[in-house]
N, CA, C and O atoms as CSV, one atom per row, in Angstrom:
chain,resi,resn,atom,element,x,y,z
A,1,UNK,N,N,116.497,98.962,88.815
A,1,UNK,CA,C,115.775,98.373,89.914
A,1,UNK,C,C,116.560,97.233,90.541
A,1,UNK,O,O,116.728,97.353,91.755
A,2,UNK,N,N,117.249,95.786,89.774
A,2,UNK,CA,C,118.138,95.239,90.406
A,2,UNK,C,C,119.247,95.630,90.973
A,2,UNK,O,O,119.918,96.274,90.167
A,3,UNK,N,N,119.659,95.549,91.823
A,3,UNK,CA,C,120.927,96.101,91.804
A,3,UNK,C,C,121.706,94.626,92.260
A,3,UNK,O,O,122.897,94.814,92.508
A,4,UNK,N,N,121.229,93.123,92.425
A,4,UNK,CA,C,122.134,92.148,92.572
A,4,UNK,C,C,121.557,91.140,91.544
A,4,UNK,O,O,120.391,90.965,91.190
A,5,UNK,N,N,122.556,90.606,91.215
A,5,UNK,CA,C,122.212,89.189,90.786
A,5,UNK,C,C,121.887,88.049,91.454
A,5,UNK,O,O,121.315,87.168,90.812
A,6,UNK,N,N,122.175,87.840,92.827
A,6,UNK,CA,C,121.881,86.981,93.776
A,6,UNK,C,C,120.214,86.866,93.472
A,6,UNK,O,O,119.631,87.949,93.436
A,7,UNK,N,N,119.409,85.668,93.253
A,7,UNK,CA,C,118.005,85.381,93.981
A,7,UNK,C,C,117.266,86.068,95.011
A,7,UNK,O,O,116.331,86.868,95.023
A,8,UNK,N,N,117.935,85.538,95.806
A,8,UNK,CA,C,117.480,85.879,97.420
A,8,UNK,C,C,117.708,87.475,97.675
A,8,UNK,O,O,116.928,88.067,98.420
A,9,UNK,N,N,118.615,88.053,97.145
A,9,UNK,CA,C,118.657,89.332,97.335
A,9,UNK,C,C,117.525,89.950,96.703
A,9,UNK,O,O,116.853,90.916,97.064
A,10,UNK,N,N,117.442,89.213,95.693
A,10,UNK,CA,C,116.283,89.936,94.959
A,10,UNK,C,C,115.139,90.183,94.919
A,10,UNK,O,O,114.511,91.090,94.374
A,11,UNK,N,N,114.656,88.771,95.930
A,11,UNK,CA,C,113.337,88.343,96.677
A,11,UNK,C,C,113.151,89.043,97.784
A,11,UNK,O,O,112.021,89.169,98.258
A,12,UNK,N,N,114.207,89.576,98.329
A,12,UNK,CA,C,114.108,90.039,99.673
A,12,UNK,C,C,113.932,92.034,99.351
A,12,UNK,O,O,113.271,92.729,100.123
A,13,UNK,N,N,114.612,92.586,98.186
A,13,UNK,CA,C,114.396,93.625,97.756
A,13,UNK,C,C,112.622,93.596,97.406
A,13,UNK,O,O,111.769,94.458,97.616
A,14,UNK,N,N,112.525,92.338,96.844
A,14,UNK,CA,C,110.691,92.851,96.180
A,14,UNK,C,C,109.958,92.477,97.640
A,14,UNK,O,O,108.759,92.687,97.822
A,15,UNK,N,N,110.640,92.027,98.426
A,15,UNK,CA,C,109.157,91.944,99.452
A,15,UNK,C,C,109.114,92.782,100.633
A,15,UNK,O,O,108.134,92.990,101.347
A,16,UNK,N,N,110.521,93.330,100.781
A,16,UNK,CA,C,110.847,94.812,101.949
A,16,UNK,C,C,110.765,96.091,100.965
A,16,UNK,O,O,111.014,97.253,101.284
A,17,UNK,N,N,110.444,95.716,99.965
A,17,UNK,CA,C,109.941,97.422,99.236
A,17,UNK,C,C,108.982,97.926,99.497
A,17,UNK,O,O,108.056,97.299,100.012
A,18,UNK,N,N,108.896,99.673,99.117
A,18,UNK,CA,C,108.267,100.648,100.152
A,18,UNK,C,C,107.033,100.316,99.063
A,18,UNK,O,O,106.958,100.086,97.856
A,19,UNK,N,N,106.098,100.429,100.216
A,19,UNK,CA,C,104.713,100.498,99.672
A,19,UNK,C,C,104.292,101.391,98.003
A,19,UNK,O,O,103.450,100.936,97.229
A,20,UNK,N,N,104.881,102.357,97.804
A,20,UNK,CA,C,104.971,103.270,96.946
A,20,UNK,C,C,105.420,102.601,95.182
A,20,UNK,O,O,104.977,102.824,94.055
A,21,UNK,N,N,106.490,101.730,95.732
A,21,UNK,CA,C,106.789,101.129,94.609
A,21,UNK,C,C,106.108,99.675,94.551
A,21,UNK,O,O,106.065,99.105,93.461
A,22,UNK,N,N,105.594,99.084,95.655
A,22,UNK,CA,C,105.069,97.706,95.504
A,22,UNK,C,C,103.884,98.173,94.224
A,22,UNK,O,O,103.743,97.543,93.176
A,23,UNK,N,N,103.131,99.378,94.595
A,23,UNK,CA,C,102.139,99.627,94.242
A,23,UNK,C,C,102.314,99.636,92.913
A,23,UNK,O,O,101.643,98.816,92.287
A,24,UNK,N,N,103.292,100.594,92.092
A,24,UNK,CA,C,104.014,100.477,90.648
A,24,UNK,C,C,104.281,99.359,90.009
A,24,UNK,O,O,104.453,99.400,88.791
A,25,UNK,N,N,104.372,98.014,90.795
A,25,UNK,CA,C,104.634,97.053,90.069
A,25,UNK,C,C,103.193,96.400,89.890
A,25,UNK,O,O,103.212,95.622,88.937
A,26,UNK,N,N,102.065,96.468,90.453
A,26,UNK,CA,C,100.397,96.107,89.575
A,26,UNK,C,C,100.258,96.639,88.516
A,26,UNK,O,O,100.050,97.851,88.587
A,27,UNK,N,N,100.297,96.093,87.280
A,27,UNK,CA,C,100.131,96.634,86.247
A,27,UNK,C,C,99.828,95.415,85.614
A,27,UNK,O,O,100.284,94.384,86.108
A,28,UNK,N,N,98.994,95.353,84.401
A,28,UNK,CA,C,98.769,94.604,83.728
A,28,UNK,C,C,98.560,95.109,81.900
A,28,UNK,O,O,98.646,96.228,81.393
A,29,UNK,N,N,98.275,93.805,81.294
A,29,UNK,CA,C,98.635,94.502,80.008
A,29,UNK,C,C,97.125,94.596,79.466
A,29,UNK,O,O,96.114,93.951,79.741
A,30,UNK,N,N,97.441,95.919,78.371
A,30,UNK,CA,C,96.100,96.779,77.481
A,30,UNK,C,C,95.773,96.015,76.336
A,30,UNK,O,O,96.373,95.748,75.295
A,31,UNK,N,N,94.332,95.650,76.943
A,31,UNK,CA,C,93.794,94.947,75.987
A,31,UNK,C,C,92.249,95.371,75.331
A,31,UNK,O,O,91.552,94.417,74.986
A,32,UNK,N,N,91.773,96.541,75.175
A,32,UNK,CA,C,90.394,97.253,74.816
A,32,UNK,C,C,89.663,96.442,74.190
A,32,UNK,O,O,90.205,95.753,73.327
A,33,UNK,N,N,88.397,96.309,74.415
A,33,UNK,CA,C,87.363,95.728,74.000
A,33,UNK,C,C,86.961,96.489,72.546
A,33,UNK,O,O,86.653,95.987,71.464
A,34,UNK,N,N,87.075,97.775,72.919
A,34,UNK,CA,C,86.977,98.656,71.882
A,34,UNK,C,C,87.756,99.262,71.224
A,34,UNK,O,O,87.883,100.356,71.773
A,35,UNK,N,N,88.476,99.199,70.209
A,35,UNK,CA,C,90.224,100.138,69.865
A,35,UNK,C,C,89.735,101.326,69.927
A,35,UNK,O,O,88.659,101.795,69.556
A,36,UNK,N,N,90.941,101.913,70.607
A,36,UNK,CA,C,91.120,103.389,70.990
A,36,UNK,C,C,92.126,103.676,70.387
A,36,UNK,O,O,92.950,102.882,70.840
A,37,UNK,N,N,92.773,104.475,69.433
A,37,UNK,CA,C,93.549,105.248,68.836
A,37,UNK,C,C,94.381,105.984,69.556
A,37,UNK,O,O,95.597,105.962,69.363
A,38,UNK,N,N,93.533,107.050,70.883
A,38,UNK,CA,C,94.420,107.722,71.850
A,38,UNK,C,C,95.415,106.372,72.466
A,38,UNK,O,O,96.578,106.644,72.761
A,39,UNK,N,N,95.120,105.516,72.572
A,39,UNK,CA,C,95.434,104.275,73.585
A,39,UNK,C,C,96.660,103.626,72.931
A,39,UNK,O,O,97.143,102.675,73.546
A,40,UNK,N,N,97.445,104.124,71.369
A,40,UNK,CA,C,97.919,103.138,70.306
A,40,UNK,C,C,99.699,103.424,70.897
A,40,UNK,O,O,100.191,104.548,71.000
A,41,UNK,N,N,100.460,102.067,71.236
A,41,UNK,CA,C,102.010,102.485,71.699
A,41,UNK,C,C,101.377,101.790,73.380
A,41,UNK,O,O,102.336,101.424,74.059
A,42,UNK,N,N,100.597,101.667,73.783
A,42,UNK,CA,C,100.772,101.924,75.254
A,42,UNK,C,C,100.438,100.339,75.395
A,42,UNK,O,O,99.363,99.937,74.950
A,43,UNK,N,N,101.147,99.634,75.874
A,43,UNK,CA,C,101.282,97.949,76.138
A,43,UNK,C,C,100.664,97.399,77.664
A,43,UNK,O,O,99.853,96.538,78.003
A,44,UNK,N,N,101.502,98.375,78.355
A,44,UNK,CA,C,100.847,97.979,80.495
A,44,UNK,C,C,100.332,99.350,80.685
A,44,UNK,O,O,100.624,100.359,80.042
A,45,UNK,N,N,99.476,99.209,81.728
A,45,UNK,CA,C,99.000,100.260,82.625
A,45,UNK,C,C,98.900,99.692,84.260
A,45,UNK,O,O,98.752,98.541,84.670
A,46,UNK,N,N,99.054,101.080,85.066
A,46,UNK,CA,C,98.961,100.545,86.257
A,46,UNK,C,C,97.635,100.236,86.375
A,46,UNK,O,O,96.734,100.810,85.765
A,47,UNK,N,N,97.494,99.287,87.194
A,47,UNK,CA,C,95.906,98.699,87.465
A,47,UNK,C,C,94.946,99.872,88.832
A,47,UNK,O,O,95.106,99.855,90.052
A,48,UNK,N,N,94.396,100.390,88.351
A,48,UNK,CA,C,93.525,101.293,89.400
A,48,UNK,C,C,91.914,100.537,89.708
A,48,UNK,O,O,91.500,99.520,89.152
A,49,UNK,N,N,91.222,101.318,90.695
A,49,UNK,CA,C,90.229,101.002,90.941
A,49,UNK,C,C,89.444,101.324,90.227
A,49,UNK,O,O,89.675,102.487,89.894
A,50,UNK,N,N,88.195,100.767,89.553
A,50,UNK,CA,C,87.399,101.663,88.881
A,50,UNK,C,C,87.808,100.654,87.010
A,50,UNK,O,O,87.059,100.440,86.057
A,51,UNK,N,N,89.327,100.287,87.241
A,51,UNK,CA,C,89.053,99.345,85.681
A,51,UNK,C,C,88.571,98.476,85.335
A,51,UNK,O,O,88.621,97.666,86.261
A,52,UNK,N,N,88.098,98.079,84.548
A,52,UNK,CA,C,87.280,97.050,83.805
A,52,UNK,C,C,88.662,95.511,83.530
A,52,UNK,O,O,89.519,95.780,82.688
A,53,UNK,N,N,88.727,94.729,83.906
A,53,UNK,CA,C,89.863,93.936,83.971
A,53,UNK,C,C,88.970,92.469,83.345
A,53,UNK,O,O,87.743,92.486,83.247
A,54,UNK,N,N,89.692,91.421,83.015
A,54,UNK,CA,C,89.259,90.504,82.021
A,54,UNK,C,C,90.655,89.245,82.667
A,54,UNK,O,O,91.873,89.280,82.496
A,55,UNK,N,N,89.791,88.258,83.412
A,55,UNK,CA,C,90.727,87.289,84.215
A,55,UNK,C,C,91.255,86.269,83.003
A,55,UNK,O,O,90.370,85.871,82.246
A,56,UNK,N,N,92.720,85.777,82.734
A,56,UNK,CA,C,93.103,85.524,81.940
A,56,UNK,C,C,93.545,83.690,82.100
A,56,UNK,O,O,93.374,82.735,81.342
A,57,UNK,N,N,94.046,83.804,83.199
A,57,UNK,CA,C,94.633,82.893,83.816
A,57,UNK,C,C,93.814,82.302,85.851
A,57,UNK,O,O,93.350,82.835,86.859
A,58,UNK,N,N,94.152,80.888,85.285
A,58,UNK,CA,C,93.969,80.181,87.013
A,58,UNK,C,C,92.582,80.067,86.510
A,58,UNK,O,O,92.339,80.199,85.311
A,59,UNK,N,N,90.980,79.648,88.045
A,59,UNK,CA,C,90.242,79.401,87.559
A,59,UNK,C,C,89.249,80.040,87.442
A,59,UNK,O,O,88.110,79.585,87.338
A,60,UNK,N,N,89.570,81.162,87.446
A,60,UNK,CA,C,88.053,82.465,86.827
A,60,UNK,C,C,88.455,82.158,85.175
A,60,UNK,O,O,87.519,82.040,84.384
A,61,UNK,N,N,89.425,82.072,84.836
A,61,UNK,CA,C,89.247,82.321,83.714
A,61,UNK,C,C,88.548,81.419,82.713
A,61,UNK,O,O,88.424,81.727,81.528
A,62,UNK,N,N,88.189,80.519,83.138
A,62,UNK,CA,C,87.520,79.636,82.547
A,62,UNK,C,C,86.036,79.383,83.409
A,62,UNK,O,O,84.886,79.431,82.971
A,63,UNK,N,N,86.364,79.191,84.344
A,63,UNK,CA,C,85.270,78.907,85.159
A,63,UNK,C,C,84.728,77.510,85.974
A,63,UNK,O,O,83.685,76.857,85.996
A,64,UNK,N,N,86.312,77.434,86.754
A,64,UNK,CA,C,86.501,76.329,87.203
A,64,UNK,C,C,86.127,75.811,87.909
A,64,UNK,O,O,85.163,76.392,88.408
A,65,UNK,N,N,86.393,74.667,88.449
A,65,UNK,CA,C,85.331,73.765,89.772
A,65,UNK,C,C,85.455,74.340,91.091
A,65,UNK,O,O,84.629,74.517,91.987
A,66,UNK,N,N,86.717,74.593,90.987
A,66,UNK,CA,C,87.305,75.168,92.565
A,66,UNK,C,C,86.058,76.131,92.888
A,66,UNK,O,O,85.184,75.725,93.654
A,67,UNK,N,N,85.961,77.597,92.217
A,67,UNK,CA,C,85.272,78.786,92.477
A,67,UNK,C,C,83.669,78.098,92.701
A,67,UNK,O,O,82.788,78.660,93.350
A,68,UNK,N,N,83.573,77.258,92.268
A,68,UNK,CA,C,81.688,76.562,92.165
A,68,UNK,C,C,81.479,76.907,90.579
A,68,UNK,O,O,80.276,76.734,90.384
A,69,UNK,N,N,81.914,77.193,89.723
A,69,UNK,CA,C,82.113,77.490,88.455
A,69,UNK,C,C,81.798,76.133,87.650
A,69,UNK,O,O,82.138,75.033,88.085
A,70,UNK,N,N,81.021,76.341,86.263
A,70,UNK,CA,C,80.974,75.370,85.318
A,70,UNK,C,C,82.698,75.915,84.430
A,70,UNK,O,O,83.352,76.936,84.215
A,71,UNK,N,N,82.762,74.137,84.128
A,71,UNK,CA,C,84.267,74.194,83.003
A,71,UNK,C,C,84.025,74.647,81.549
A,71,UNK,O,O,83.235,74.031,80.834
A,72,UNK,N,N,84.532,75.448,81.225
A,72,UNK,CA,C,84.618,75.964,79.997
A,72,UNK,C,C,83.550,77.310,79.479
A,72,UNK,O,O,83.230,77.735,78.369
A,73,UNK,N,N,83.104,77.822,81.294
A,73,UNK,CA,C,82.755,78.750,81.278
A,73,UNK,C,C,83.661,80.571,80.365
A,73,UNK,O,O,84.841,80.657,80.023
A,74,UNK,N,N,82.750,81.514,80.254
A,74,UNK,CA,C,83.519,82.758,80.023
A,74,UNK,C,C,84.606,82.975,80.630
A,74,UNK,O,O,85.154,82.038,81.211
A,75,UNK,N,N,85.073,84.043,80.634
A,75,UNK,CA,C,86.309,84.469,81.381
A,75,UNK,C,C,85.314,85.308,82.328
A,75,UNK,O,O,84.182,85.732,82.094
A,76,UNK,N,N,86.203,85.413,83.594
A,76,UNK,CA,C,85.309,86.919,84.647
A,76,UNK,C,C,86.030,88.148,84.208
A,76,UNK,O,O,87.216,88.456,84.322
A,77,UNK,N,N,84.953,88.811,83.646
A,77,UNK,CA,C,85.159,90.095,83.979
A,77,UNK,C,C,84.568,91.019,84.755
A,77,UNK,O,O,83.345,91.025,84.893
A,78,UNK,N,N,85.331,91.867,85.328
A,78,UNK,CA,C,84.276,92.908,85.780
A,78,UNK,C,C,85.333,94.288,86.484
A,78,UNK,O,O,86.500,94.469,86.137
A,79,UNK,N,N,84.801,94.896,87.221
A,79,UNK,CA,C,85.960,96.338,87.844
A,79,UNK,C,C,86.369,95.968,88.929
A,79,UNK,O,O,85.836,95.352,89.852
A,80,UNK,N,N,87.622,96.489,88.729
A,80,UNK,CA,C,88.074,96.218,90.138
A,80,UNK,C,C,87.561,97.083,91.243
A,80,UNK,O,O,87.181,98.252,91.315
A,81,UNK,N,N,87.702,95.960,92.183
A,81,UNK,CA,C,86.736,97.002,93.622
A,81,UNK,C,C,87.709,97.275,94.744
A,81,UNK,O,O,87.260,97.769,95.778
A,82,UNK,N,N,89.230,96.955,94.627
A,82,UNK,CA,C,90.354,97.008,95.518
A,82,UNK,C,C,91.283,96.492,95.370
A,82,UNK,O,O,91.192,95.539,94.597
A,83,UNK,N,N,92.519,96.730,95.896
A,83,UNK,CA,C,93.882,96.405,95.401
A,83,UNK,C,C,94.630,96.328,97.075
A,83,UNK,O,O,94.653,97.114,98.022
A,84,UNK,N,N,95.234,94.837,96.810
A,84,UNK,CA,C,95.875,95.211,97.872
A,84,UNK,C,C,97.343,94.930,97.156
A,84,UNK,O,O,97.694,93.968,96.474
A,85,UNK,N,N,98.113,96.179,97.576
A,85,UNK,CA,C,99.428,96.854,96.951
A,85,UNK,C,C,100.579,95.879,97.894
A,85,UNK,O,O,101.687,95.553,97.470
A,86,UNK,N,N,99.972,95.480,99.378
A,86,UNK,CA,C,101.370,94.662,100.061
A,86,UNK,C,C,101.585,93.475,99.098
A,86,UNK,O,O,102.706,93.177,98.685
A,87,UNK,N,N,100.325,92.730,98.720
A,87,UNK,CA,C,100.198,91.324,97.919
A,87,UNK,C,C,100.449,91.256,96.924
A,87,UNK,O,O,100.992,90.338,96.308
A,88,UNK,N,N,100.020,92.421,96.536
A,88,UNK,CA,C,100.130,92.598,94.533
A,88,UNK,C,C,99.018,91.747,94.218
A,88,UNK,O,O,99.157,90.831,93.407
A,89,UNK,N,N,97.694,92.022,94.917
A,89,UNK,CA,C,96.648,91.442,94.236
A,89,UNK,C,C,95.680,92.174,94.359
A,89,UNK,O,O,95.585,92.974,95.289
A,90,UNK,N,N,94.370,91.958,93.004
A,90,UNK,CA,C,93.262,92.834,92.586
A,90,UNK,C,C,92.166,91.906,93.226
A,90,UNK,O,O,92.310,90.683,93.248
A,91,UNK,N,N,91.133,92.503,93.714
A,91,UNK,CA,C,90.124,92.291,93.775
A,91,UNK,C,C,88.661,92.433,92.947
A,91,UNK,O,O,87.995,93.438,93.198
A,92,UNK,N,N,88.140,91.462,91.969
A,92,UNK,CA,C,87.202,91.996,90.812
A,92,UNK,C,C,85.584,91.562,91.472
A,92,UNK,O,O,85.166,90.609,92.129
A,93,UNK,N,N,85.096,92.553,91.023
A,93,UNK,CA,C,83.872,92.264,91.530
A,93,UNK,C,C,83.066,90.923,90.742
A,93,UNK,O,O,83.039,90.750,89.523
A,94,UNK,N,N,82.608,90.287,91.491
A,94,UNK,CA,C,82.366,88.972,90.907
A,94,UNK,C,C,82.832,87.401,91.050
A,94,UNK,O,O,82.307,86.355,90.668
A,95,UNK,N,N,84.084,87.696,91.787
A,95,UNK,CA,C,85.130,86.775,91.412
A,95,UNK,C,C,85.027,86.532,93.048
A,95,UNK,O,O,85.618,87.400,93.690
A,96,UNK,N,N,84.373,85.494,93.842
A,96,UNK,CA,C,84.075,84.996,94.875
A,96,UNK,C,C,83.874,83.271,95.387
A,96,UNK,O,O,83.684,82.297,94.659
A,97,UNK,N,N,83.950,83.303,96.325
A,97,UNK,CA,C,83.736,81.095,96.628
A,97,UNK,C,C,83.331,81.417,97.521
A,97,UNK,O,O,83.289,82.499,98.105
A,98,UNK,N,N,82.799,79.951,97.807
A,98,UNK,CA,C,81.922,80.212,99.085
A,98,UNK,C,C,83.013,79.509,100.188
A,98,UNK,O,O,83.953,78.780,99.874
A,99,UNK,N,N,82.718,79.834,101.258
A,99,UNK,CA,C,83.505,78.931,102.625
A,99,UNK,C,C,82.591,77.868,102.917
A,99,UNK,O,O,81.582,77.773,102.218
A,100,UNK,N,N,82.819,76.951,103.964
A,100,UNK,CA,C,82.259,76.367,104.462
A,100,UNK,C,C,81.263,75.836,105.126
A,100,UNK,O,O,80.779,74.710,105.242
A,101,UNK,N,N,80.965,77.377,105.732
A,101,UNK,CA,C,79.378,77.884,106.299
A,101,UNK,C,C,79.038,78.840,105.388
A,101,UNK,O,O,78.762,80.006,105.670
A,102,UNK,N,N,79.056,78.342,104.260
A,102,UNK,CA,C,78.019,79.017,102.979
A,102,UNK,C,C,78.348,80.634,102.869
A,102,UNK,O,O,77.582,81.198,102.088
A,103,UNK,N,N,79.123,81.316,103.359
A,103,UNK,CA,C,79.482,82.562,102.918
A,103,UNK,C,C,80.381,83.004,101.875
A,103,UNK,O,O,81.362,82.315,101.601
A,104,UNK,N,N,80.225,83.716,101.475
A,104,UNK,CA,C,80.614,84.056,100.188
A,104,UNK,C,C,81.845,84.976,100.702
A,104,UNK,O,O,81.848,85.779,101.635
A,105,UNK,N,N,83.065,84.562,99.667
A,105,UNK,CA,C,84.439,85.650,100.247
A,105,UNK,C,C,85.038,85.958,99.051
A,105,UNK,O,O,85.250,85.134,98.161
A,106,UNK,N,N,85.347,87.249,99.003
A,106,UNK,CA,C,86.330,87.856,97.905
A,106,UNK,C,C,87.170,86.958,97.420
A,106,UNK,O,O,87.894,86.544,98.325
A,107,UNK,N,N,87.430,86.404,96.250
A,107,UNK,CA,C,88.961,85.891,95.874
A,107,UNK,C,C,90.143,86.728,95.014
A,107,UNK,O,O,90.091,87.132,93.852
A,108,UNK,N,N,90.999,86.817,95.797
A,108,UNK,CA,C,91.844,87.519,95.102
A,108,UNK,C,C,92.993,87.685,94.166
A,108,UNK,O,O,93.902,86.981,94.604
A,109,UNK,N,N,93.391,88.336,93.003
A,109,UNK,CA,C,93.410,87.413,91.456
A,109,UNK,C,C,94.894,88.638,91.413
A,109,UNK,O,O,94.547,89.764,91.771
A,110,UNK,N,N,95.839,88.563,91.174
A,110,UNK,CA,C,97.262,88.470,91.217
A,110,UNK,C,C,97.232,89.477,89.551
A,110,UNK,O,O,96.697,88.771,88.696
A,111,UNK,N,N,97.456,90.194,89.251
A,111,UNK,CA,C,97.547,91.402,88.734
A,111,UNK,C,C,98.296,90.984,87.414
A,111,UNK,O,O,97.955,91.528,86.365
A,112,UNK,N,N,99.725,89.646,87.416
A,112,UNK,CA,C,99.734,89.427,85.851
A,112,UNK,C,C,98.938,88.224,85.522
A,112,UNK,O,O,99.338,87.474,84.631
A,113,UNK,N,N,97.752,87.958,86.220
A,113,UNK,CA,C,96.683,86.955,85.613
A,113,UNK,C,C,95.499,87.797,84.716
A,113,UNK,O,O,94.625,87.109,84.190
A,114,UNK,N,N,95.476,88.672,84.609
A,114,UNK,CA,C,94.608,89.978,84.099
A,114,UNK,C,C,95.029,90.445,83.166
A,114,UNK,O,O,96.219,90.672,82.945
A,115,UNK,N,N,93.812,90.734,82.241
A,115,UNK,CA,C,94.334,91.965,81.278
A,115,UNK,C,C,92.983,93.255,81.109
A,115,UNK,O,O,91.796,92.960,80.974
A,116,UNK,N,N,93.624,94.938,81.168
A,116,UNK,CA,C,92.513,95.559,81.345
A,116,UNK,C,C,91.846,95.368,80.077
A,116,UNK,O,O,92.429,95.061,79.037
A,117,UNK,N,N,90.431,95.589,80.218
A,117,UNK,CA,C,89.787,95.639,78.947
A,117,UNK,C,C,89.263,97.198,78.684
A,117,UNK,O,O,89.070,97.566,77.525
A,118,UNK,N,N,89.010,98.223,79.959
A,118,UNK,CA,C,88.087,99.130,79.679
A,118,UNK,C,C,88.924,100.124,80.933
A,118,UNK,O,O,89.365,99.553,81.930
A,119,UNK,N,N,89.074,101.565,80.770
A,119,UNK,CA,C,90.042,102.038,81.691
A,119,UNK,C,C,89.090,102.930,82.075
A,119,UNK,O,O,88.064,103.185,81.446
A,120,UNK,N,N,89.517,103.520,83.364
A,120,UNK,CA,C,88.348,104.380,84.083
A,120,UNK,C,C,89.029,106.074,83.638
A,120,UNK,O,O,89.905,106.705,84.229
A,121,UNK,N,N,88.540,106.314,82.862
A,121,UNK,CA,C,88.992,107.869,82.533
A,121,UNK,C,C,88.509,108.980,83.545
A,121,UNK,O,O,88.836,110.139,83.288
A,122,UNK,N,N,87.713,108.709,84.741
A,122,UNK,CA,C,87.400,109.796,85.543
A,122,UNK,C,C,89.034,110.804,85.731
A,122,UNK,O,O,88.884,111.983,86.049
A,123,UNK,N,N,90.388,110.320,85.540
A,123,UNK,CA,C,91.205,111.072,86.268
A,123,UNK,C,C,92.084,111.512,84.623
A,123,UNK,O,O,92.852,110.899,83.883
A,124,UNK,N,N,91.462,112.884,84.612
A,124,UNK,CA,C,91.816,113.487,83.376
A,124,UNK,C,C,93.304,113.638,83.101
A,124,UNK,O,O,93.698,114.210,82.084
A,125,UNK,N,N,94.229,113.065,84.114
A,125,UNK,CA,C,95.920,113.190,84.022
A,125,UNK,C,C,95.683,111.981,83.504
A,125,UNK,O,O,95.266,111.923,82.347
A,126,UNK,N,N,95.900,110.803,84.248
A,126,UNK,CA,C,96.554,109.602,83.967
A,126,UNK,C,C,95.621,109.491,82.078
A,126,UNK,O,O,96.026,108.451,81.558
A,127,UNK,N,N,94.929,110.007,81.414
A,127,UNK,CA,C,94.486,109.603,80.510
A,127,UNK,C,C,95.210,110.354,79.621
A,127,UNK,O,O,95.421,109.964,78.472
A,128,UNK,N,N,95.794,111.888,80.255
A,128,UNK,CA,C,96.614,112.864,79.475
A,128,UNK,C,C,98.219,111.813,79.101
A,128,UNK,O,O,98.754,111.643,78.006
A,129,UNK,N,N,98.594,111.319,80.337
A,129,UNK,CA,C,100.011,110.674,80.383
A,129,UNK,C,C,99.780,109.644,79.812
A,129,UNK,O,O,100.856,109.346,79.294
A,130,UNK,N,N,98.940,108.770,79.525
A,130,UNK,CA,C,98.733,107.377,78.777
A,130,UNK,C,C,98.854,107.901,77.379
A,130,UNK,O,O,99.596,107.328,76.582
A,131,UNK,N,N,98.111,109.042,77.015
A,131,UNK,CA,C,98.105,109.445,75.475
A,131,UNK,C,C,99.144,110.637,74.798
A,131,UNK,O,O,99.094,111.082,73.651
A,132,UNK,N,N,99.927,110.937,75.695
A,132,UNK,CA,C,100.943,111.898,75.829
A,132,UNK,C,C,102.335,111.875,74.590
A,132,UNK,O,O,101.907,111.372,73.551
A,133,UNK,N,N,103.215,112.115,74.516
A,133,UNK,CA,C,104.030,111.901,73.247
A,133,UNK,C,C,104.687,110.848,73.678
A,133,UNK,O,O,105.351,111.084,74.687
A,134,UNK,N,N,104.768,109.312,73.114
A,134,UNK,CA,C,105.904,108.316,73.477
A,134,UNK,C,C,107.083,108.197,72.120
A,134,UNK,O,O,107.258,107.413,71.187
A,135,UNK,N,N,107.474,108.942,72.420
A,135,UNK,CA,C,108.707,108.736,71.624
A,135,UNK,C,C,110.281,108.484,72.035
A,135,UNK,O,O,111.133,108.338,71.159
């Protein structure tokens, strides 16, 4: 994937990359609420819609002042409800502030601040390739 050592080259490769691969780099790391055995070897997954994600970092994860949050609140969890692939950021349901004129707006939480907790198995491949031979 690098192909320079330069910085700037490198910054400028991750932010003119094709949508296709921006998207490959959301991934976060497997963390089950429940151990899964099929699931054992497999460290990241790409982050899809539909997963159960568990905010790790910044101030969902505690439940900070910024969001209107009490300190030393839970962590947020909940599914993700959208991804935006230009930003490399998830959208979790739940995870909102209010503006100024009292409306409530999505906040959006950066993909290695996360870890999944619960994976959406509706898509009978990606669960075949997650549990597939890693050797």
């Amino acid at each position: 994937m690098v192909k320079s050592m330069k910085p700037t080259k490198q910054r400028k490769a991750h932010f003119n990359a094709a949508l296709h691969q921006k998207r490959k780099r959301i991934s976060a790391r497997l963390q089950l609420d429940k151990p899964d055995s099929r699931f054992d070897g497999v460290r990241t997954v790409t982050v899809r819609v539909g997963d159960t994600v568990r905010v790790t970092r910044g101030d969902l994860a505690n439940g900070g002042k910024r969001h209107g949050g009490k300190r030393g609140a839970d962590p947020l969890t909940g599914p993700v409800i959208r991804i935006d692939s230009e930003k490399g950021r998830l959208y979790i349901e739940g995870a909102k502030a209010s503006k100024a004129d009292n409306k409530e707006e999505a906040v959006p939480v950066h993909s290695s601040n996360v870890v999944v907790v619960k994976l959406d198995e509706t898509d009978k491949l990606r669960v075949q390739q997650l549990t597939g031979n890693r050797s």
